[in-house]
Every structure is written in C-alpha cells, then in structure tokens.
TORKOL-4160 file (C-alpha; in steps of 0.2 Angstrom, whole numbers, padded with zeros to 4 digits, m for minus):
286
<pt num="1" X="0087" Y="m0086" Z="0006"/>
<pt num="2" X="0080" Y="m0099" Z="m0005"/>
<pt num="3" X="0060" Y="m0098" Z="m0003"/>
<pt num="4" X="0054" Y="m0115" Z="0001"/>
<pt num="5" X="0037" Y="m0113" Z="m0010"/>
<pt num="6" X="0050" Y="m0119" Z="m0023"/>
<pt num="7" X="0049" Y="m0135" Z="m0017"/>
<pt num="8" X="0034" Y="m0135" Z="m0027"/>
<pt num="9" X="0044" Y="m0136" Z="m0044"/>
<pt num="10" X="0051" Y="m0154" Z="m0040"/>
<pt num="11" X="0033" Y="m0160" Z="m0035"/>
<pt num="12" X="0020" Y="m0165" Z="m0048"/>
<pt num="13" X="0003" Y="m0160" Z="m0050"/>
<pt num="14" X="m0008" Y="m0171" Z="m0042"/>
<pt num="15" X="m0024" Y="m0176" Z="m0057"/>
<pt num="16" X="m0035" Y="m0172" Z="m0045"/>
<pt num="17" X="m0027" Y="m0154" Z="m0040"/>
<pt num="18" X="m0026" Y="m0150" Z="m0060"/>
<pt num="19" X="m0044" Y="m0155" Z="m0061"/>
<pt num="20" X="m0049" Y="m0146" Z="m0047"/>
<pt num="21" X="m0040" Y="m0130" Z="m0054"/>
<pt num="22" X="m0053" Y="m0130" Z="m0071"/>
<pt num="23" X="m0068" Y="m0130" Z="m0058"/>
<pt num="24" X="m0060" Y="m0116" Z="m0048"/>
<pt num="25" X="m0057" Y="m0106" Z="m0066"/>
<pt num="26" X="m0074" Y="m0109" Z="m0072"/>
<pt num="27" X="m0082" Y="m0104" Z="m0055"/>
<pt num="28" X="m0068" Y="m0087" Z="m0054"/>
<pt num="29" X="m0073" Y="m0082" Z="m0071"/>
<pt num="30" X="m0093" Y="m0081" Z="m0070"/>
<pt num="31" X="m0090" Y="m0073" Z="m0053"/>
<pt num="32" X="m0080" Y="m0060" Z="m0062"/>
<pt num="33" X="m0094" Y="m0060" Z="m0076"/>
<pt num="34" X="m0107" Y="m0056" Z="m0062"/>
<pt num="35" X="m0097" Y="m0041" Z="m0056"/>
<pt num="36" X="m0092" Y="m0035" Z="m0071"/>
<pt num="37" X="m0110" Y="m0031" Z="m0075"/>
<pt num="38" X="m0110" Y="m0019" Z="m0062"/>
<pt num="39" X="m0095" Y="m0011" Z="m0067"/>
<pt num="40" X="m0098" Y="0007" Z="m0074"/>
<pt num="41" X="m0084" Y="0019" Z="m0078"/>
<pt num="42" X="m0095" Y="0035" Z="m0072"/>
<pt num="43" X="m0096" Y="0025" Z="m0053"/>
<pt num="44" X="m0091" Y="0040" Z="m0040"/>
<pt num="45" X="m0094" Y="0036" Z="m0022"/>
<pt num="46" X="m0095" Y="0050" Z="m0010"/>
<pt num="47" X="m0092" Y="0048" Z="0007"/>
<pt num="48" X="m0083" Y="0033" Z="0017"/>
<pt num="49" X="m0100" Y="0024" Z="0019"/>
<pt num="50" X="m0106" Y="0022" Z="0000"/>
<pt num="51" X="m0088" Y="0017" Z="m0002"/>
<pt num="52" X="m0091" Y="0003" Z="0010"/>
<pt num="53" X="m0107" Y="0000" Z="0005"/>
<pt num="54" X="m0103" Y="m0002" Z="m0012"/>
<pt num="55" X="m0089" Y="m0013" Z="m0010"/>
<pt num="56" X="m0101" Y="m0023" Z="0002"/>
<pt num="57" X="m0114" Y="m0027" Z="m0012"/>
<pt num="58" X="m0101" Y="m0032" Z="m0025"/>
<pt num="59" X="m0095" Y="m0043" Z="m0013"/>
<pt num="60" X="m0111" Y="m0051" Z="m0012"/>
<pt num="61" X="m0112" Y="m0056" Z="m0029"/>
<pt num="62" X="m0097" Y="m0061" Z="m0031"/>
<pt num="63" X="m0097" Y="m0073" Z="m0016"/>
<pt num="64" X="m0116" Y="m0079" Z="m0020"/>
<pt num="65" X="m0106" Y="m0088" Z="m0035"/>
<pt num="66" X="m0091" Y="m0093" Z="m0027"/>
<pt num="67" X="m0095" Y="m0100" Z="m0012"/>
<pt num="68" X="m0108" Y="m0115" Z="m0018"/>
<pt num="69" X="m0096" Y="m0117" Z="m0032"/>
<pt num="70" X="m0079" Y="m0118" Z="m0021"/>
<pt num="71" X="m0085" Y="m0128" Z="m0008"/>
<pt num="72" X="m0097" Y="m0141" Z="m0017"/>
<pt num="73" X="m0081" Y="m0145" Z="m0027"/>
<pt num="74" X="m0072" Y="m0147" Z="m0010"/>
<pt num="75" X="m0082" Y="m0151" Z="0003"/>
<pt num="76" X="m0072" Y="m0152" Z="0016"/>
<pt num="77" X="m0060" Y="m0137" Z="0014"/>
<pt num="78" X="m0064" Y="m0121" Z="0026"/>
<pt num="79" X="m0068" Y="m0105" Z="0022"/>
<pt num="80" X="m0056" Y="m0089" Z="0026"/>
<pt num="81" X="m0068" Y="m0076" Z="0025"/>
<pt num="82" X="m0059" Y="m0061" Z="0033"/>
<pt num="83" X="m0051" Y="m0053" Z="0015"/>
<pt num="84" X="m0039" Y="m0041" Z="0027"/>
<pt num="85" X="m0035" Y="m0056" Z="0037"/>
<pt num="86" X="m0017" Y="m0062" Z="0040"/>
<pt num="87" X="m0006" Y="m0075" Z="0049"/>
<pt num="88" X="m0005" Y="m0095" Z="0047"/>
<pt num="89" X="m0023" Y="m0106" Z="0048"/>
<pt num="90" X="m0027" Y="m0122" Z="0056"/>
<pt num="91" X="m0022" Y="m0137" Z="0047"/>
<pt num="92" X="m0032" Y="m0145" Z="0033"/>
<pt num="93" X="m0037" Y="m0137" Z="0016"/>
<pt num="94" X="m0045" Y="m0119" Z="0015"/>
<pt num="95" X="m0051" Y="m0108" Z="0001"/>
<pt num="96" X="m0043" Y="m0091" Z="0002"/>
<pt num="97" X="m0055" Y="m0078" Z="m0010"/>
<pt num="98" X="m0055" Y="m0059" Z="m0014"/>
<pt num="99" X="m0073" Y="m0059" Z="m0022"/>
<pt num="100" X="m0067" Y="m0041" Z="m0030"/>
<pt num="101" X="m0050" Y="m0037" Z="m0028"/>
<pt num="102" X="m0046" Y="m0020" Z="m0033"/>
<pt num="103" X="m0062" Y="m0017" Z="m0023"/>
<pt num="104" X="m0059" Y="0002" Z="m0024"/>
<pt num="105" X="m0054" Y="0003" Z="m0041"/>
<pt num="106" X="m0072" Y="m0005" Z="m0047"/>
<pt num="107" X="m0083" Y="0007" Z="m0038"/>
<pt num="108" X="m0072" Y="0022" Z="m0046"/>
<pt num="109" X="m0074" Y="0018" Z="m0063"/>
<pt num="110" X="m0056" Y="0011" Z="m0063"/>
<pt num="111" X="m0051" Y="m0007" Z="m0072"/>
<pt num="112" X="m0039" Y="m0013" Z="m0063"/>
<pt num="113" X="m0048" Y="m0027" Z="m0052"/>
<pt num="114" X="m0053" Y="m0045" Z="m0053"/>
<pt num="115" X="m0059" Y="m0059" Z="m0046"/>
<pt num="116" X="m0045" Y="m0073" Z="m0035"/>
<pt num="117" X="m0044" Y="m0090" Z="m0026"/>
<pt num="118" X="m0033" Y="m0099" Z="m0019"/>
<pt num="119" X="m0035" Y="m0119" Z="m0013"/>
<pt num="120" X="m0021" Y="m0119" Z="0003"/>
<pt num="121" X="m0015" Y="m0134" Z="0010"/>
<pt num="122" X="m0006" Y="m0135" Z="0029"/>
<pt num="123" X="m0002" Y="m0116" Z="0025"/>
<pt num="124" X="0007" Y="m0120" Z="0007"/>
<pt num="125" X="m0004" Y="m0113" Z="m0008"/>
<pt num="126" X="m0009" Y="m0128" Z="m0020"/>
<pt num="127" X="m0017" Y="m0117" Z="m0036"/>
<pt num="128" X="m0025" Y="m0102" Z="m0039"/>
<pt num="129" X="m0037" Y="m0092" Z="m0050"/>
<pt num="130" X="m0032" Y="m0071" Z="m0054"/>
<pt num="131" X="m0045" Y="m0067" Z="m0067"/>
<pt num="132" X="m0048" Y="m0050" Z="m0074"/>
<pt num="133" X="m0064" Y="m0046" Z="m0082"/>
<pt num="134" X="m0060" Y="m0031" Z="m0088"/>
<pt num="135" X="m0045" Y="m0037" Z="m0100"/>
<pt num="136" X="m0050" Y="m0056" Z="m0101"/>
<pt num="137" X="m0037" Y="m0061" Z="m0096"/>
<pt num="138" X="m0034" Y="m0078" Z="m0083"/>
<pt num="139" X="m0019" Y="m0080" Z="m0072"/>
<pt num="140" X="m0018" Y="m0096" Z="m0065"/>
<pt num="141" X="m0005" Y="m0107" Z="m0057"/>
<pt num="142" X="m0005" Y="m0125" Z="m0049"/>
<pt num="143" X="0008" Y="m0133" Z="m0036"/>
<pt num="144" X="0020" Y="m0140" Z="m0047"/>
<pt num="145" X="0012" Y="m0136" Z="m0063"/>
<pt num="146" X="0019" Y="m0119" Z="m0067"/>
<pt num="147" X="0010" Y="m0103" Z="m0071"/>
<pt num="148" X="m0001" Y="m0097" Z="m0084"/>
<pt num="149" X="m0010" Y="m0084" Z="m0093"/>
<pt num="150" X="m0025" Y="m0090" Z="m0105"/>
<pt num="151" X="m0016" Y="m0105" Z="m0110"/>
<pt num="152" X="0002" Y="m0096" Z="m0112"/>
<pt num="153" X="0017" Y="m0102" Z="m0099"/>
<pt num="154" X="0024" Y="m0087" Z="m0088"/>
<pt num="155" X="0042" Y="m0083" Z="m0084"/>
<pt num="156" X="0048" Y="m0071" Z="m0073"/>
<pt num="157" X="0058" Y="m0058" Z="m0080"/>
<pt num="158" X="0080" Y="m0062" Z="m0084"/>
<pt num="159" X="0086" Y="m0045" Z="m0076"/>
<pt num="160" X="0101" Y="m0043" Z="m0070"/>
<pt num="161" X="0105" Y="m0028" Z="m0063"/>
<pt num="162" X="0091" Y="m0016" Z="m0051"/>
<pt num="163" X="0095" Y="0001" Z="m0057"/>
<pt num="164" X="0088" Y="m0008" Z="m0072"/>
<pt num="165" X="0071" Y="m0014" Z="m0063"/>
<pt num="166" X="0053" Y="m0010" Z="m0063"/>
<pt num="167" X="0049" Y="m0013" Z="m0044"/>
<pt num="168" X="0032" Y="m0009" Z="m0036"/>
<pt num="169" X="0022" Y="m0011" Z="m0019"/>
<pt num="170" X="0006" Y="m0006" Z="m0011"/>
<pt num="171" X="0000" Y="0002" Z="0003"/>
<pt num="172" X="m0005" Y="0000" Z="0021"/>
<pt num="173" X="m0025" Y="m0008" Z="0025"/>
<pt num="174" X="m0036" Y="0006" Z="0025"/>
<pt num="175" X="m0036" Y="0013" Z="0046"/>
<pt num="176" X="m0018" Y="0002" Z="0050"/>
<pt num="177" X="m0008" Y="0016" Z="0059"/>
<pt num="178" X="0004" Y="0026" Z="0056"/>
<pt num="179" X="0017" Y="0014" Z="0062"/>
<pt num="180" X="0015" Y="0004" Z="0044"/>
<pt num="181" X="0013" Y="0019" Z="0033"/>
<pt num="182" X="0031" Y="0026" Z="0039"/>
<pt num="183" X="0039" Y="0009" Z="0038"/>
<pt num="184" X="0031" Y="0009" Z="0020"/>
<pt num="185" X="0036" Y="0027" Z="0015"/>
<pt num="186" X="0055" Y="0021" Z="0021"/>
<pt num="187" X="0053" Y="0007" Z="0011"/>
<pt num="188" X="0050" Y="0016" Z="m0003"/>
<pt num="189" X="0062" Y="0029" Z="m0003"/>
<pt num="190" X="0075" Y="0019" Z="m0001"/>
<pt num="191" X="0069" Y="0007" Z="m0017"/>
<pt num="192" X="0065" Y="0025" Z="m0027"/>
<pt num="193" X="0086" Y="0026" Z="m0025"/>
<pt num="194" X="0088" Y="0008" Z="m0033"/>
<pt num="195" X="0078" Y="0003" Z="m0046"/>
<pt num="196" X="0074" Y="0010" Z="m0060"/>
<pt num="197" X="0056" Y="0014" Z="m0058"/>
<pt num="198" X="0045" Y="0013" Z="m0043"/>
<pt num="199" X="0024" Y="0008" Z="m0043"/>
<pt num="200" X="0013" Y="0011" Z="m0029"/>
<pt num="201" X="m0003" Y="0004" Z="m0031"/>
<pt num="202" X="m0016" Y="m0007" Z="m0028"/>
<pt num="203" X="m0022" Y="m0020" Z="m0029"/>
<pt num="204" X="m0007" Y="m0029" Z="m0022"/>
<pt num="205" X="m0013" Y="m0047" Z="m0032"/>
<pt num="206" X="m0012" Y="m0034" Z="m0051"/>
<pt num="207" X="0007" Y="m0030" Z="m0050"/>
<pt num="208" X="0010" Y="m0048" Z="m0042"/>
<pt num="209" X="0004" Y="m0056" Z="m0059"/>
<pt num="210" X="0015" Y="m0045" Z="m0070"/>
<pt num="211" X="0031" Y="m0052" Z="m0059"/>
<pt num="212" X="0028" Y="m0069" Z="m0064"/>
<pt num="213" X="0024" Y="m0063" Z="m0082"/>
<pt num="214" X="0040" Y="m0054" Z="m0082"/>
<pt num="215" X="0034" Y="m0039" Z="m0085"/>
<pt num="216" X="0038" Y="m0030" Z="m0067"/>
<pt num="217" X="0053" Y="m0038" Z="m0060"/>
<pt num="218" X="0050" Y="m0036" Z="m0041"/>
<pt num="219" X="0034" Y="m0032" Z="m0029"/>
<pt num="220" X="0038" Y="m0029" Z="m0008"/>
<pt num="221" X="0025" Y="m0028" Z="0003"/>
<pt num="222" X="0025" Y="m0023" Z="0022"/>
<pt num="223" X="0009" Y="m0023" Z="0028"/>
<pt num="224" X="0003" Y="m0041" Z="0025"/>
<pt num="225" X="m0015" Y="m0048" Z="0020"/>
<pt num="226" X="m0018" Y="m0065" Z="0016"/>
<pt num="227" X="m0028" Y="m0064" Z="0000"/>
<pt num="228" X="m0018" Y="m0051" Z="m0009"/>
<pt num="229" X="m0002" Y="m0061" Z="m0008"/>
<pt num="230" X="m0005" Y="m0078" Z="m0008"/>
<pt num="231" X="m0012" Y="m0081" Z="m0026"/>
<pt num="232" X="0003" Y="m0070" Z="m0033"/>
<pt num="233" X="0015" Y="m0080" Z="m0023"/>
<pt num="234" X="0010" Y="m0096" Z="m0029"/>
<pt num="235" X="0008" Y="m0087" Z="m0046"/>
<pt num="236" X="0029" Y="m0081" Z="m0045"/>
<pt num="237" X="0036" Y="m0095" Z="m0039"/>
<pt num="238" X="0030" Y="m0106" Z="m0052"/>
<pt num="239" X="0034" Y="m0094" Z="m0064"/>
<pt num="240" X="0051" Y="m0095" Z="m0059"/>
<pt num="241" X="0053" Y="m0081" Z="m0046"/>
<pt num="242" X="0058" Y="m0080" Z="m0028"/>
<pt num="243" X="0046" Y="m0077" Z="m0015"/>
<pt num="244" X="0054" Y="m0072" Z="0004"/>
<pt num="245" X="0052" Y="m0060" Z="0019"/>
<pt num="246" X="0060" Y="m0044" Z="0019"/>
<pt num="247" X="0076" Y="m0052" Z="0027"/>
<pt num="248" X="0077" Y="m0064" Z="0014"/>
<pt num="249" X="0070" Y="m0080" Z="0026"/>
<pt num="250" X="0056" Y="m0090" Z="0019"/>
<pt num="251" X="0038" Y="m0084" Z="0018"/>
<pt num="252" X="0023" Y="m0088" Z="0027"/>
<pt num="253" X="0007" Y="m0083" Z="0031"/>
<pt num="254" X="0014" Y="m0075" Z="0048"/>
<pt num="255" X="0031" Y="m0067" Z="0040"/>
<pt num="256" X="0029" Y="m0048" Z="0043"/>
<pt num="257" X="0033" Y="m0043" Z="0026"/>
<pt num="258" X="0035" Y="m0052" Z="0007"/>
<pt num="259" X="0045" Y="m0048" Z="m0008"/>
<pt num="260" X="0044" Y="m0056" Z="m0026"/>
<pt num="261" X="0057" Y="m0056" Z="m0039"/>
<pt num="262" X="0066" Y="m0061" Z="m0051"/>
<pt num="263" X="0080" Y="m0071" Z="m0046"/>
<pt num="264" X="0093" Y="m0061" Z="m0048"/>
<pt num="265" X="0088" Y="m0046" Z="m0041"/>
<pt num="266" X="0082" Y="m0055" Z="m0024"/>
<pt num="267" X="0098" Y="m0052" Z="m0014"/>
<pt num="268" X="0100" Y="m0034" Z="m0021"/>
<pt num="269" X="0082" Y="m0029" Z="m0016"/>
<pt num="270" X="0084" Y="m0038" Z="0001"/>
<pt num="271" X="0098" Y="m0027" Z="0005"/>
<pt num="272" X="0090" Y="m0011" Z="0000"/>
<pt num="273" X="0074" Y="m0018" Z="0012"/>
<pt num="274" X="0079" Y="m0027" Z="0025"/>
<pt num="275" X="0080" Y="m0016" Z="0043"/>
<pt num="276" X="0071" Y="m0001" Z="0031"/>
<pt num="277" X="0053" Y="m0009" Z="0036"/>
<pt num="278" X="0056" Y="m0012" Z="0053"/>
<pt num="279" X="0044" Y="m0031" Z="0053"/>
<pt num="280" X="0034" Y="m0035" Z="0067"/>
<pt num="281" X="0028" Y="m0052" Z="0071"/>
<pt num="282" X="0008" Y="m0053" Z="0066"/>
<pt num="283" X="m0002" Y="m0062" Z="0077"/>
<pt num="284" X="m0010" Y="m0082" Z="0073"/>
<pt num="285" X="m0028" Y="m0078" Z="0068"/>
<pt num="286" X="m0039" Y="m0092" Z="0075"/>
C-alpha cells in the first residue's frame, strides 16, 4: 500500500529544482495578483455561458503570466494545457497549471480559489506552487524537500482513529455522467458512516492543502483530473501523508481514483472505499 511518491523523502532536492521552485513562486503569485484584481464579492453569473465565459477570461490573464514565465525558466518542458485532462504524459518534463482553480468559486463572489503549478518529471511530480490570493497564503512543496506554507514546514495530521477524522472529497467534471456521480454519492455515504465529519467541495487542490497541513486528515477522489491532484499530492506526501488509489496500489496519473491521508488512517479509509467507487481504467491522453 505504500505510495511510491514517498520515494521522494529519501532523495535530496536538486539546487537547481529548489531554484527553480522560487521562480515558479514568484511567477504563481503575480498570476494570482492579476486575478485577484478581478475578483469581486457581488460577481453573479447567469446562465451556463457567462459562467464559461467568465472563467475563460480569468483564465486569460492568468496564463498571459504564467506561460512566458514557466517556460522561459524551462525551455524545454511541455505544456499540459487541458485543466480537465487526465492519464499519464509522454516522457520529459511538463508543467501542469490551473490558471484559476476554484474557477467557479471566483466568478461567484466566493474566496476559496487560487493560482497552481506543478513541474512533472517522467509522470512523478518534482515541486509545486498552491497560492491563495485571497488569504496570502503560499503552499509549496519540492521533491525531497518537504512541504511548506509561507516559510512554515507542514505535517500531516497524528490521528488515530476515523470516527475521529475530518474527511472530504469533490465532485464529478461538470457534464461527466451519471455513472461517476453514483460511484461518488456511494462513496460518500459510506465515509459519512465512518468519519467523524464529511466535506464535499471544490476546488479539489483547497482541501488537499489542509491534509498536508494537518488540518483535514483525509481527501478521496473518484473522478480524476490531472491539475487538481497533482500539486496536493506532492503537497501530502511531503508533508508526511500517504497518497494511493482507492484499493490501496500506488497512484499515477492513470489510477481511476486517489486518496490522501494521514498515515494511520490509510488502511481504515481504504476499506470503507475500496469496491464502493467501482474504478475504471482512464484512457492515456496523448
């Protein structure tokens, strides 16, 4: 069951990884600057279409700072610039970005978004940026170098016991069937009976950071999208935490369904999920 992202622990941050992290924080943060000067708390979108239009243009701004900032300090990594996609990339390094997460919380007057990237190397996350405008605060996390929040080093939380926890999880991509939403209401009404207290909400990448803070002690997720997980998975694991499938096998960018926690709730919450959310093998995106 043992998640072998935790490899990353017994490697050591390469100079040029940790310098490349201060770029990638610098960049994240006057993205998140740029959007959050369009961020208004009266925002009401009316229809589907001003919702995707509106998400569109912060989008925009966003990426018109990221993208010359990401790639002119690597050159040679690729862009992965489907933000529902899924499934392992091609070999080589590739920047993984949410220009807004929390995309529908921004243009509802909500503050629960931010700003994310994530280097990936050969499929295995390398450092990531989570930064939240609207609460100044900066997750970030670098293979081998453990995880952090404005300067302060995170831990995952010390519980023992599930009835005890503060679990959470997300929801099906807007339009994804009716397959994944059953699979997710299962999923939770079987967790609802074990832990303590149940989140569901989005943006995946906000509960995510409070595992690896220690303030929520577990996050599943069935339906799987590259940019909401990776960054929190990197984010948990050096924090201490246990990132896996819903069976307990090691993640990957293909695995049909994720779970971080806290160590010692891992093998509790695997046999409360495992078989609930029947998995499915996602297709390889080219």
């Amino acid at each position: 069951m043992k998640d072998p992202m935790n490899t990353f622990n017994s490697l050591n941050a390469s100079a040029d990884d940790a310098s490349l992290l201060t770029l990638a924080v610098a960049a994240v943060q006057s993205a998140g600057l740029a959007v959050r000067a369009r961020f208004h708390t009266d925002t009401r979108p009316g229809s589907r279409h001003d919702i995707g239009a509106m998400i569109a243009a912060n989008d925009a701004v966003s990426l018109a700072v990221l993208r010359p900032a990401l790639s002119g300090a690597r050159p040679a990594a690729q862009w992965a610039g489907d933000e529902g996609g899924g499934g392992l990339l091609p070999a080589g390094e590739w920047w993984v970005v949410d220009p807004v997460e929390g995309a529908i919380n921004h243009i509802h007057g909500l503050p629960d978004w931010g700003v994310t990237a994530t280097l990936v190397r050969d499929n295995l996350p390398v450092l990531t940026v989570v930064h939240l405008p609207m609460s100044a605060e900066t997750y970030t996390a670098l293979r081998g170098g453990g995880a952090w929040l404005n300067g302060k080093r995170l831990q995952v939380s010390l519980k023992t016991a599930l009835n005890a926890a503060m679990a959470g999880t997300g929801q099906a991509v807007p339009d994804e069937g009716s397959a994944i939403c059953e699979r997710i209401g299962n999923s939770v009404t079987a967790m609802l009976a074990a832990a303590l207290v149940v989140r569901v909400s989005v943006p995946s990448t906000l509960q995510l950071v409070q595992v690896a803070a220690g303030s929520q002690d577990l996050f599943w997720q069935v339906s799987n999208v590259r940019s909401g997980l990776l960054a929190g998975a990197l984010l948990v694991t050096e924090a201490g935490g246990e990132v896996t499938d819903l069976d307990g096998q090691p993640w990957r960018l293909d695995s049909s369904g994720f779970l971080a926690s806290a160590p010692a709730l891992l093998a509790p919450a695997i046999q409360v999920l495992s078989g609930v959310a029947e998995t499915h093998s996602l297709k390889e995106h080219p």
